[in-house]
Backbone as a chain_set.jsonl record, in Angstrom:
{"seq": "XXXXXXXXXXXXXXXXXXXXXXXXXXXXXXXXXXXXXXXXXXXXXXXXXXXXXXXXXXXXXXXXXXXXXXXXXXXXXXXXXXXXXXXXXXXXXXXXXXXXXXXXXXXXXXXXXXXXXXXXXXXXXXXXXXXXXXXX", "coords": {"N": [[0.839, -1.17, 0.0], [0.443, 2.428, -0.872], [2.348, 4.732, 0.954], [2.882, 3.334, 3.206], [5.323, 2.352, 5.758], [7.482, 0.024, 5.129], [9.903, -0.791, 6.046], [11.868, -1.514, 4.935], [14.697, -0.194, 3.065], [15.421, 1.258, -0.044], [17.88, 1.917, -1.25], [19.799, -0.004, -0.213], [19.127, -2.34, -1.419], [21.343, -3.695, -3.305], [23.41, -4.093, -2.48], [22.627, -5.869, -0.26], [21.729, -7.617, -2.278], [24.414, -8.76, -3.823], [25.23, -9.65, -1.139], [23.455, -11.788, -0.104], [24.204, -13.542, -2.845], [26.527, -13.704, -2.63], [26.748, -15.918, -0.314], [24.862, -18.09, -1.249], [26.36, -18.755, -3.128], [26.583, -18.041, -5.045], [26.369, -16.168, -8.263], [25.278, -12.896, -9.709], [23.898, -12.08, -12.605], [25.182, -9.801, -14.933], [23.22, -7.823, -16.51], [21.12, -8.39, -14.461], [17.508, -7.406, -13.924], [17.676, -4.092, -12.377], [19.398, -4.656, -10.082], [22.114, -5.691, -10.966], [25.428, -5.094, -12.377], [25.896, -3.831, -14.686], [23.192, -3.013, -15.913], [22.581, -0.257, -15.687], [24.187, 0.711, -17.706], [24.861, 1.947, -20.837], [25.507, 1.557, -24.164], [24.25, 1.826, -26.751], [23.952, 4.251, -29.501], [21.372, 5.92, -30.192], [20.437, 4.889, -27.4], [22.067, 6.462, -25.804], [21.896, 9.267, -26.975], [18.985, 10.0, -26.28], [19.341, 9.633, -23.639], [20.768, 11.588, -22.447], [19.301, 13.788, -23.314], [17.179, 13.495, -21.376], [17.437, 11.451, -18.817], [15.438, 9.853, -17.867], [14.084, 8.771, -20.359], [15.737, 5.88, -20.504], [15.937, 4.709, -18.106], [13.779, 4.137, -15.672], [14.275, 5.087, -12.998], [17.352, 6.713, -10.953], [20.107, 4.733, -10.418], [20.965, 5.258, -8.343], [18.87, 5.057, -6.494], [18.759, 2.656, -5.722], [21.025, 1.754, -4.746], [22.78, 1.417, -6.681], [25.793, 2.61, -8.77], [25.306, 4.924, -10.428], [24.769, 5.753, -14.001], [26.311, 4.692, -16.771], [27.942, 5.807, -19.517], [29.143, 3.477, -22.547], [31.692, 2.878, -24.45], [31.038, 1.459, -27.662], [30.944, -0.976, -30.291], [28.045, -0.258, -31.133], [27.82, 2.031, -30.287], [27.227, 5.868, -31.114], [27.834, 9.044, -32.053], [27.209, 10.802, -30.469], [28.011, 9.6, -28.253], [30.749, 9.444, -28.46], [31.507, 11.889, -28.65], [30.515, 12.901, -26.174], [32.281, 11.173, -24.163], [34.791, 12.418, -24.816], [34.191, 15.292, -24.233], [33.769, 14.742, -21.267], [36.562, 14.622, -20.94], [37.856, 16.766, -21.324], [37.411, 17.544, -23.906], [36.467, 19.166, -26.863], [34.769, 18.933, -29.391], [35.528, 20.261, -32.563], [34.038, 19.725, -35.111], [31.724, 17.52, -36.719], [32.416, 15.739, -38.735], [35.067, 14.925, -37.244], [34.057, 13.788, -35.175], [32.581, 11.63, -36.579], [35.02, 10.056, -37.866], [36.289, 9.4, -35.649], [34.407, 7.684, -34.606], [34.039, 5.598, -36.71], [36.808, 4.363, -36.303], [36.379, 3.848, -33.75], [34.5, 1.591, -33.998], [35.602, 0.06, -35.722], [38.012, -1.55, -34.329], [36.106, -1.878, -31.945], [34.663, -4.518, -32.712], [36.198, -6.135, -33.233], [37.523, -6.89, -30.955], [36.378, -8.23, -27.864], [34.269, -6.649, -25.291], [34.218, -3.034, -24.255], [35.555, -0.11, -25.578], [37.645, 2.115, -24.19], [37.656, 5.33, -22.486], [39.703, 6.855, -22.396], [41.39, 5.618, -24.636], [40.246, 6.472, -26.892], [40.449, 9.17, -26.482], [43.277, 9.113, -27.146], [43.197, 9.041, -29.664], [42.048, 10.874, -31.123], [43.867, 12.857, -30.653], [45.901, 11.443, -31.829], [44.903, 11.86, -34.442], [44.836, 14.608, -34.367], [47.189, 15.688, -34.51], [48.064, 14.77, -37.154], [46.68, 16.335, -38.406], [48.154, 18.47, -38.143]], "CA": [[0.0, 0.0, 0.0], [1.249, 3.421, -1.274], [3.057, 5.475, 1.764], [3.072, 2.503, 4.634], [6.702, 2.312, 5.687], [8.038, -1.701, 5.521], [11.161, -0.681, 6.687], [13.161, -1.746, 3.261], [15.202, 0.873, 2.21], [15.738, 0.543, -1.408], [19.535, 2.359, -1.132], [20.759, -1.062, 0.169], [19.256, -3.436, -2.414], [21.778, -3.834, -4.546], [24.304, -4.218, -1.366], [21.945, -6.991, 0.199], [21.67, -8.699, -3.324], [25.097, -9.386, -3.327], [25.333, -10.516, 0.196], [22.307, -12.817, -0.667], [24.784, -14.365, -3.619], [27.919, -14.264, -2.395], [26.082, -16.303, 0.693], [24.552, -18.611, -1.744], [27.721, -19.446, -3.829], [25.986, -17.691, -6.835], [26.28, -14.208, -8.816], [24.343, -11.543, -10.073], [24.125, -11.677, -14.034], [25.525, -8.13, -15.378], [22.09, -7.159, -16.729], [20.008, -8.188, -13.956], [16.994, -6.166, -13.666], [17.953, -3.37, -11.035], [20.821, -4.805, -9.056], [22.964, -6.066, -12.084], [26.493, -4.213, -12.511], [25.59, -3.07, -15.884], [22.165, -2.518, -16.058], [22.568, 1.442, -15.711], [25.191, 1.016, -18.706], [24.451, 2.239, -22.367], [25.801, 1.797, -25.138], [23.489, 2.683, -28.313], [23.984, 5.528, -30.168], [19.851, 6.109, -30.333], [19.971, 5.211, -26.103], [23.016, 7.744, -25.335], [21.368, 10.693, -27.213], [17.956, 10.223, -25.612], [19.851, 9.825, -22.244], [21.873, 13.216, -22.325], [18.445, 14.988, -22.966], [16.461, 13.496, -20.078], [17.639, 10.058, -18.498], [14.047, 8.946, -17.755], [14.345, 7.905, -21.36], [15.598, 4.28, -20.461], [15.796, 4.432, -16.786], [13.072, 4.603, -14.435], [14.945, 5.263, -11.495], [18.483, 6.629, -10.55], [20.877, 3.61, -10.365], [21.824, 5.587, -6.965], [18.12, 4.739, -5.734], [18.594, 1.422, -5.34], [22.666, 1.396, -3.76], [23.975, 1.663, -7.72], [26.693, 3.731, -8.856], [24.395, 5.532, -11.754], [24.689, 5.621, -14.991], [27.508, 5.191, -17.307], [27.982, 4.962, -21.282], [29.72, 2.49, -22.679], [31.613, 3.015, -25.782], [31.232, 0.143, -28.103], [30.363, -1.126, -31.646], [26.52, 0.215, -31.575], [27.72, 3.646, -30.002], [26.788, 6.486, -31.795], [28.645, 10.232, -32.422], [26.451, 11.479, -29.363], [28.744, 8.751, -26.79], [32.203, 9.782, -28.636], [31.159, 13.602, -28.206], [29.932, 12.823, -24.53], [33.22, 10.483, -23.582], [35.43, 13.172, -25.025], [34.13, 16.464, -23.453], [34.427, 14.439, -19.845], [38.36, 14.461, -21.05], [37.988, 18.155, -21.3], [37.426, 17.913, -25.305], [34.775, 19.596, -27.573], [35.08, 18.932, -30.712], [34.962, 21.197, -32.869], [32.936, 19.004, -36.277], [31.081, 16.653, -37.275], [33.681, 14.91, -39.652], [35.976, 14.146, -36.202], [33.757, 12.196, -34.296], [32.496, 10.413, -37.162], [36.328, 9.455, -38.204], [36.346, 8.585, -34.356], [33.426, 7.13, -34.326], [34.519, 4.676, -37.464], [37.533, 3.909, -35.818], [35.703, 3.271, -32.412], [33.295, 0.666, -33.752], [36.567, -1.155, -35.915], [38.261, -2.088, -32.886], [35.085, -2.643, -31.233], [33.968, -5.038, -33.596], [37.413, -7.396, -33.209], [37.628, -7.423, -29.352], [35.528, -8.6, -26.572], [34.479, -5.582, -24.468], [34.576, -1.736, -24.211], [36.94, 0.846, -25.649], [38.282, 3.207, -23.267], [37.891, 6.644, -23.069], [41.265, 7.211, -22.785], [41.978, 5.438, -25.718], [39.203, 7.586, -27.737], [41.198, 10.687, -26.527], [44.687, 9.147, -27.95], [42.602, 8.355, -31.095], [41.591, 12.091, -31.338], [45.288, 13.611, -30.514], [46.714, 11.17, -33.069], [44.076, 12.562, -35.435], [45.182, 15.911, -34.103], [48.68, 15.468, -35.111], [48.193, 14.397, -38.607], [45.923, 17.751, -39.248], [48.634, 19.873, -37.798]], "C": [[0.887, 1.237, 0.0], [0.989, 4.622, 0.613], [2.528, 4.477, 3.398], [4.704, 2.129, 4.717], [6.712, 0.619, 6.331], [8.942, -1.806, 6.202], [12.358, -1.043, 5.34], [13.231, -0.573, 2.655], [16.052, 0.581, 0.986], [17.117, 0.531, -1.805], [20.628, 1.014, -1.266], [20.294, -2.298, -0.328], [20.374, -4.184, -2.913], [23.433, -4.511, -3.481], [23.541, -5.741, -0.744], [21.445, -8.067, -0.569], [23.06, -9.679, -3.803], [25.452, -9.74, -2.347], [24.669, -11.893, 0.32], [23.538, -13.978, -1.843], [25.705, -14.764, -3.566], [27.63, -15.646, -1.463], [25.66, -17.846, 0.172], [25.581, -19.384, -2.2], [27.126, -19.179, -4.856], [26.566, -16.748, -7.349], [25.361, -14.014, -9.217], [24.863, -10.98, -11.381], [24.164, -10.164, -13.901], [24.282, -7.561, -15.634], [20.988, -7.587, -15.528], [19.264, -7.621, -14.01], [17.129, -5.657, -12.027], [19.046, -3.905, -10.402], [22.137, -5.279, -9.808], [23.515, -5.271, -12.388], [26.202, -3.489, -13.488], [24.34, -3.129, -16.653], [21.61, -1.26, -16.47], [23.649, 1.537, -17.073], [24.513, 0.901, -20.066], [25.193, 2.35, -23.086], [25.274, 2.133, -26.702], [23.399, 3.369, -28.303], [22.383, 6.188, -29.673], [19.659, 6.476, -28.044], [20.907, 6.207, -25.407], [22.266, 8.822, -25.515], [20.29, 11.166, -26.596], [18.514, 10.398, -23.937], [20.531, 11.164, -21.785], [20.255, 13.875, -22.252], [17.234, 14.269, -21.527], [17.076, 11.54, -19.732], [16.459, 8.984, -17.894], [13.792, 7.701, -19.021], [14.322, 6.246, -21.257], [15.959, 4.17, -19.373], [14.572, 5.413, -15.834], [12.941, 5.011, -13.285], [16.443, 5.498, -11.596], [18.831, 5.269, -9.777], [21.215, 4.441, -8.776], [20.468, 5.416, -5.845], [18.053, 3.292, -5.319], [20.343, 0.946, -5.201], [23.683, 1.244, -5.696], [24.905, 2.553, -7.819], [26.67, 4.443, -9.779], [25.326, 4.721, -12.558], [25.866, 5.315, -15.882], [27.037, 4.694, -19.508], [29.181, 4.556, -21.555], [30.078, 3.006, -23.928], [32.235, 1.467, -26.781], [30.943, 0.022, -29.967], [29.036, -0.58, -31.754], [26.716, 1.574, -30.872], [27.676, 4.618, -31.815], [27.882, 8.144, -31.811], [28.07, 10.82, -31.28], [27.405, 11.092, -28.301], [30.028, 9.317, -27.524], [32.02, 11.461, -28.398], [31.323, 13.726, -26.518], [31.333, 12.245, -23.55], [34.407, 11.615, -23.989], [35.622, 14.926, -23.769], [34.106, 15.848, -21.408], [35.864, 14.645, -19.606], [38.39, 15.678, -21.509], [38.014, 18.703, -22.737], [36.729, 18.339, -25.87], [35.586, 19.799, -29.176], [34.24, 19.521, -31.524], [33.791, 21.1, -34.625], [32.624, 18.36, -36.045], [32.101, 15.306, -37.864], [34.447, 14.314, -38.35], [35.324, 13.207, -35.836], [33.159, 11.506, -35.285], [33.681, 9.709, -38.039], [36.508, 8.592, -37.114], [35.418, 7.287, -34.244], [33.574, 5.336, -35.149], [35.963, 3.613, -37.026], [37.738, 2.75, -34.937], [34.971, 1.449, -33.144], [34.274, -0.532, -34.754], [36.753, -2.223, -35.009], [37.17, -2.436, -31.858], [34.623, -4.467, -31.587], [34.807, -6.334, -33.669], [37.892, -7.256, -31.747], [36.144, -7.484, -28.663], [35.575, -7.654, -25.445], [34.262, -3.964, -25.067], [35.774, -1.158, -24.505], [36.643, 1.744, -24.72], [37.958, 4.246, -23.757], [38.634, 7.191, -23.187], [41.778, 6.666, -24.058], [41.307, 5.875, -26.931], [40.274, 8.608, -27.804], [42.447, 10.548, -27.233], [44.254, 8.865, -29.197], [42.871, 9.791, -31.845], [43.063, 12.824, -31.052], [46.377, 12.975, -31.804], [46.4, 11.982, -34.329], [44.455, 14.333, -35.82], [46.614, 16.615, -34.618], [49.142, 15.47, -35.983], [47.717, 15.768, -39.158], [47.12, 18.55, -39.184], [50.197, 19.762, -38.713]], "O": [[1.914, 1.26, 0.679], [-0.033, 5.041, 1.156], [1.96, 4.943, 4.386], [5.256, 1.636, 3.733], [6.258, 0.134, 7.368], [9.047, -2.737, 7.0], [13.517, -0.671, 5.152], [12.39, 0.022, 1.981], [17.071, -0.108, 0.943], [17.638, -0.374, -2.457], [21.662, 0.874, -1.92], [20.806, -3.334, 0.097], [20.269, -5.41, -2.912], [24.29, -5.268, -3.937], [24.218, -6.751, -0.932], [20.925, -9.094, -0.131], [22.995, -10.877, -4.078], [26.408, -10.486, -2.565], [25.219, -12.907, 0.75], [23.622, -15.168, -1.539], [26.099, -15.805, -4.091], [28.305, -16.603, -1.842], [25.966, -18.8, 0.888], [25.767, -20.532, -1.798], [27.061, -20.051, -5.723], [27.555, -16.4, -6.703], [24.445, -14.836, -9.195], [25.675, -10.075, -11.574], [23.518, -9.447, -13.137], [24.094, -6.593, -14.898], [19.885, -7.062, -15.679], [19.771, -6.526, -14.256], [16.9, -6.247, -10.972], [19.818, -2.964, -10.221], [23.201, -5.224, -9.19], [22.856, -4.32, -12.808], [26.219, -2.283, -13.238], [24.35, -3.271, -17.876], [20.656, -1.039, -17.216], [23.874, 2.699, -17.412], [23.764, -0.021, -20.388], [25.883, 3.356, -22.924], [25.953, 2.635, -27.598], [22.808, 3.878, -27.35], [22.382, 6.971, -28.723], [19.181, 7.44, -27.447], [20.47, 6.774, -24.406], [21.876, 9.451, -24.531], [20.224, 12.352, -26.27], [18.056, 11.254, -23.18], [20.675, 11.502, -20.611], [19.941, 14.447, -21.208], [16.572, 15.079, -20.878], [16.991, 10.639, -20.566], [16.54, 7.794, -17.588], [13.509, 6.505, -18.946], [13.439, 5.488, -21.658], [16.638, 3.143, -19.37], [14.463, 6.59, -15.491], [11.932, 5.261, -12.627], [17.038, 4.646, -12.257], [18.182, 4.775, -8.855], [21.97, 3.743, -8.099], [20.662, 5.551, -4.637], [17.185, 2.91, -4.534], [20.742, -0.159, -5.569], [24.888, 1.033, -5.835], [24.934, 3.404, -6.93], [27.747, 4.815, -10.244], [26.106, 3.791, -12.351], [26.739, 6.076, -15.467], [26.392, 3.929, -20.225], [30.196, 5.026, -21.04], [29.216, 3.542, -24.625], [33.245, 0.769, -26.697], [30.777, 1.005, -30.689], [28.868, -0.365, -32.954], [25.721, 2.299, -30.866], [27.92, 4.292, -32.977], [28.984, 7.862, -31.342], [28.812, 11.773, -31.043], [27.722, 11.934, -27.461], [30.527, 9.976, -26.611], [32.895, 11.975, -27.702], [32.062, 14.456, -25.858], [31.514, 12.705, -22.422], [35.192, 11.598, -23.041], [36.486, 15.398, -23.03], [34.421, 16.604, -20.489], [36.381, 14.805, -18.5], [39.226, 15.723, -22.412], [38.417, 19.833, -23.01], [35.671, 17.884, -25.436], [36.472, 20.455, -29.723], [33.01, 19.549, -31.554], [33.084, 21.985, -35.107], [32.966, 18.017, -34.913], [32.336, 14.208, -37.361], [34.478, 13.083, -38.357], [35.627, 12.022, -35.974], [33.105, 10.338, -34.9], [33.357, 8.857, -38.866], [36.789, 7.4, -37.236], [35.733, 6.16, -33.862], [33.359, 4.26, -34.591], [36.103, 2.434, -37.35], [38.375, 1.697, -34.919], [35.12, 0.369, -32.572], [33.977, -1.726, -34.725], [36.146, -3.279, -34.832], [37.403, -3.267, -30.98], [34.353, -5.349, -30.771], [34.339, -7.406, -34.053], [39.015, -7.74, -31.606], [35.108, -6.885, -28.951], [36.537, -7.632, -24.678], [34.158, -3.775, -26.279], [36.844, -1.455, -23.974], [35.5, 2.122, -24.463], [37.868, 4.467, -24.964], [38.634, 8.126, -23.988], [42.676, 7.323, -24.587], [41.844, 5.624, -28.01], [40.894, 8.911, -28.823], [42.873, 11.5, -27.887], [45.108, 8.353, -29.92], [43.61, 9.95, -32.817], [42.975, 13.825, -31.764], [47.233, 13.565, -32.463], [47.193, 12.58, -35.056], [44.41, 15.004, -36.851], [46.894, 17.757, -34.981], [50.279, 15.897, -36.181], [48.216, 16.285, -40.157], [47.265, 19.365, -40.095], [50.973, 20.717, -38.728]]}, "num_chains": 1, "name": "protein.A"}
């Protein structure tokens, strides 16, 4: 019933789900829903861009309401020019076309595409300084 207090505070889900598995001798698939490490993680182009303008988009809840550590994007083969823009200006970059991050972006989703995993955003930024190098 809406506003009877159970006493479960939702903060420490995600803390009491692994306690629950470690306990067990189990884990806690990556996508779980809600307590799963990378649940709050995005990588599509389409779910990055909608996420920058409101993050309701594809989460119903801050990852920090239920003991996560929010949100993060992922940059991968299905990222988009919105996540190499977004992973850049965290590394203090703003780029200044179009044409860069989709050179980056082509680059990005090579090397995506022949390993297992996430590229770095550090290795975005040495992508974009090499790039930087050759113009100059």
């Amino acid at each position: 019933t809406a506003g009877v207090d159970c006493g479960v505070n939702p903060r420490h889900l995600t803390d009491l789900c692994r306690l629950v598995a470690a306990a067990a001798g189990e884990y806690i698939p990556p996508r779980k829903p809600i307590v799963g490490r990378a649940v709050f993680e995005h990588e599509s182009g389409v779910h990055v861009h909608a996420m920058q303008r409101d993050r309701r988009s594809y989460e119903p809840f801050p990852a920090e309401e239920v003991g996560g550590s929010g949100s993060r994007f992922v940059l991968g083969k299905h990222s988009g020019t919105a996540a190499v823009r977004c992973a850049l200006a965290e590394r203090g970059i703003q780029l200044a076309d179009d044409g860069t991050a989709e050179r980056l972006l082509g680059q990005l989703r090579r090397v995506a595409a022949t390993r297992r995993g996430p590229v770095s955003p550090s290795q975005l930024e040495t992508w974009w300084r090499e790039s930087a190098e050759e113009r100059s």
